[in-house]
C-alpha positions, 0 to 999 in steps of 0.5 A, a space after each residue: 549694506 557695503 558699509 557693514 560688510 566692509 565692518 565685517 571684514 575689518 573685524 574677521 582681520 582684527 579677531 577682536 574676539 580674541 582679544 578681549 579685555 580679561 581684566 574688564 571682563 574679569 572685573 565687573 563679573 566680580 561687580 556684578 556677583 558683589 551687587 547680588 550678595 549686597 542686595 540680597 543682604 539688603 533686602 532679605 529681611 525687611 522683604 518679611 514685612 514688604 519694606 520695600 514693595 509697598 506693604 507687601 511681603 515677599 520672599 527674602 529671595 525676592 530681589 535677588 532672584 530678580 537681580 541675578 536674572 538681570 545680571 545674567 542677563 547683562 553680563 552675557 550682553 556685555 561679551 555679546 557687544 565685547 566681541 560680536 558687535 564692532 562698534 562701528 556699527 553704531 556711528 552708521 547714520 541710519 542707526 542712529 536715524 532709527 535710534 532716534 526715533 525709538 528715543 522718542 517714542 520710549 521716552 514719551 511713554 513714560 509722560 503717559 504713566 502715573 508719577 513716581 517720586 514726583 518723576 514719570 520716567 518709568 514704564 511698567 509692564 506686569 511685575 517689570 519695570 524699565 527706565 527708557 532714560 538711562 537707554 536714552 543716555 547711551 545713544 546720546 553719547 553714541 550721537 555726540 561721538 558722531 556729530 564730534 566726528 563728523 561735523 569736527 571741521 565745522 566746530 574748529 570754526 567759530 559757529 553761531 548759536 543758531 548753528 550750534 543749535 542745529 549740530 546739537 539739535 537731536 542730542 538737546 531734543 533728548 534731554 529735553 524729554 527727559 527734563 519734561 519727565 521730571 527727573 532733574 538727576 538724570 537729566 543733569 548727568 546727561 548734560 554733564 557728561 554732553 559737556 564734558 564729551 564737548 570740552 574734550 572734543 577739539 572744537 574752537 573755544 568761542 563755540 565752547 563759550 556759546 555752548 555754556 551761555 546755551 547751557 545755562 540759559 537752558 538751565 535756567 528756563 527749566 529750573 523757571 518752568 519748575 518753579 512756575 509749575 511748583 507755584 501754579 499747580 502746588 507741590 511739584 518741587 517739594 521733595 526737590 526743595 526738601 532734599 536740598 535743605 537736607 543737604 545743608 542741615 540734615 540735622 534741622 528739627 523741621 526735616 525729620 522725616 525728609 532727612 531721615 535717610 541721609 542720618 541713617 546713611 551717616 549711622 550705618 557709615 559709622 557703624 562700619 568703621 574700617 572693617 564692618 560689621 559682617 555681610 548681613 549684619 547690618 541694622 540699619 536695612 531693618 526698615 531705617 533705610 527705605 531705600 537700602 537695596 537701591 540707592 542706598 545701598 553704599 551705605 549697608 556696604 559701608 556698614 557691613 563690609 566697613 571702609 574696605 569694602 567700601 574703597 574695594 568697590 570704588 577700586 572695581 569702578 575706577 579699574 572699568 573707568 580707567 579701561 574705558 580712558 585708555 582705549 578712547 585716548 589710543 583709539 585713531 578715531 574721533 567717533 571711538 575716542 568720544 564714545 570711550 570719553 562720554 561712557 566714562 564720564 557718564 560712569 564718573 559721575 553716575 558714581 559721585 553722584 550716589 557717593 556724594 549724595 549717600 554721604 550728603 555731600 551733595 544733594 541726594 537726586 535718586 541715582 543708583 550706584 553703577 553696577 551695584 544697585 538694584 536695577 536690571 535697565 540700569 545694569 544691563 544697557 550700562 554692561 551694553 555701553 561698557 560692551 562697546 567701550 570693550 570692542 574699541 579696546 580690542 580694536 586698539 590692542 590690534 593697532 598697537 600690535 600691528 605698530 611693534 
């Protein structure tokens, strides 16, 4: 309790919420409007026929009444978390001990429910949906910033595997649930962007070496437990297997349905050439592209609005990333500056990732576009993080105006 009052001082003093960032503010309002003009584009037509909801037809409007609900939604998240929730709420170590247990139990949830694509990590209510592992990615950052800012002396002394286990033992208990949902993207990117927080951090070299050896041990014995589950029980990494051959030749006969996106995805790139066709002009969203509101959703971009509008939304994000850096590397604290440097990764490569696999130029994993894609749990805990990351920056625009 003395803890948050002493937070709450800080921020009356500081008035933080006068000192938002209007050009991050700005910017994904912009993002935000963009993602319902596109997935409704993308999705007008083929919601006639039930494209995308399984044979069903529906509204035209269906997924953009959907979308703007949740963009609502998480815009007025974001400016809650901008200037109502100091951030140092969240390197208090009873929530993130509650944290965790709320992590465990929403991502267990999903081990219980049918598969989709091969992967349980959803849970579905009624007509919602919610993806408890891009929740579970922002507390993993919190968490790493934490034991990066707490345990920091320790890490800038040689540890043992067995000790760095048991720093890193919440984070890696995380990631393992998610591995044991099957989803092999999400998992990836979590420890992506674990990897690159550690490397930032300034812990000695030889545990950064023992982290690597843990990590590919570790990559190692799932990628085993997948081929074993694969051989014992039949199919469980076909679409895996499929999207990598995909990848090294899309245009191989014995593929055709398995590459069938990712051709349609270069034709609507080639479609749009500079300019585009025209917003809702595109051809390949007419049932070529199952996946066009979604994961695909660069590509009725690329047709439509032509490589302007493609270089103009990578521009948005790269504006909100390079706003994320610049208050983590100004910040005094290592909580604040591992969180600002995690969350921008975690954006980094969330993006290249859809870019690179809607181009095929590497393995398509089923991960949305940050901030456009269709996807209300995607967008909303990504505009909370982004919130966050916003409330360090007004704290350090009050320490660089205090310094003149």
């Amino acid at each position: 309790m003395n803890f948050l009052k002493k937070i709450h001082r800080s921020i009356k003093h500081e008035k933080r919420h006068v000192r938002l960032d209007w050009m991050v503010a700005l910017t994904l309002l912009v993002l935000l409007v963009l993602s319902c003009m596109m997935v409704y584009s993308a999705s007008m037509i083929g919601n006639k026929y039930g494209t995308f909801t399984s044979g069903v037809p529906v509204s035209e409007t269906y997924f953009l009444q959907r979308q703007a609900m949740w963009v609502v939604i998480a815009y007025f998240a974001f400016l809650f978390f901008s200037v109502a929730i100091p951030f140092e709420v969240f390197k208090d170590k009873r929530v993130l001990k509650n944290g965790f247990i709320v992590m465990v139990i929403l991502l267990f949830i999903p081990l219980l429910m049918p598969a989709i694509n091969g992967a349980k990590s959803w849970i579905r209510i009624g007509g919602l949906s919610f993806q408890p592992s891009t929740l579970s990615q922002l507390f993993i950052i919190m968490y790493m910033a934490y034991i990066l800012e707490t345990r920091k002396e320790k890490l800038r002394q040689i540890c043992t595997s067995s000790e760095l286990l048991k720093i890193f033992s919440i984070p890696l208990a995380l990631v393992t649930l998610i591995a044991a949902q099957n989803d092999t993207g999400m998992m990836l990117i979590t420890l992506s962007v674990m990897g690159i927080m550690t490397f930032c951090s300034n812990m000695h070299s030889q545990n950064v070496k023992k982290i690597i050896s843990l990590a590919l041990i570790a990559g190692a014995a799932v990628l085993m437990l997948f081929m074993l589950k694969s051989t014992l029980f039949g199919g469980g990494t076909s679409y895996r297997t499929n999207r990598l051959k995909v990848f090294l030749n899309p245009f191989s006969e014995d593929l055709a349905a398995a590459a069938d996106q990712v051709i349609n995805s270069y034709v609507a790139f080639g479609n749009g050439g500079l300019f585009g066709r025209g917003l809702g002009n595109s051809i390949q969203k007419l049932g070529y592209l199952p996946e066009a509101h979604t994961d695909f959703i660069l590509a009725i971009i690329a047709e439509e609005l032509g490589f302007i509008g493609v270089l103009f939304v990578v521009c948005l994000l790269l504006i909100i990333i390079g706003k994320v850096i610049f208050s983590g590397t100004k910040s005094r604290n290592t909580f604040s500056a591992m969180y600002s440097i995690g969350f921008a990764s975690l954006l980094i490569v969330q993006g290249v990732v859809n870019i690179g696999g809607v181009t095929a130029s590497i393995p398509m994993t089923g991960v949305p576009l940050p901030f456009i894609s269709n996807g209300g749990s995607s967008i909303l805990i990504l505009s909370i993080g982004l919130g966050i990351a916003t409330n360090i920056l007004a704290h350090v625009k009050y320490l660089r105006s205090n310094k003149k």
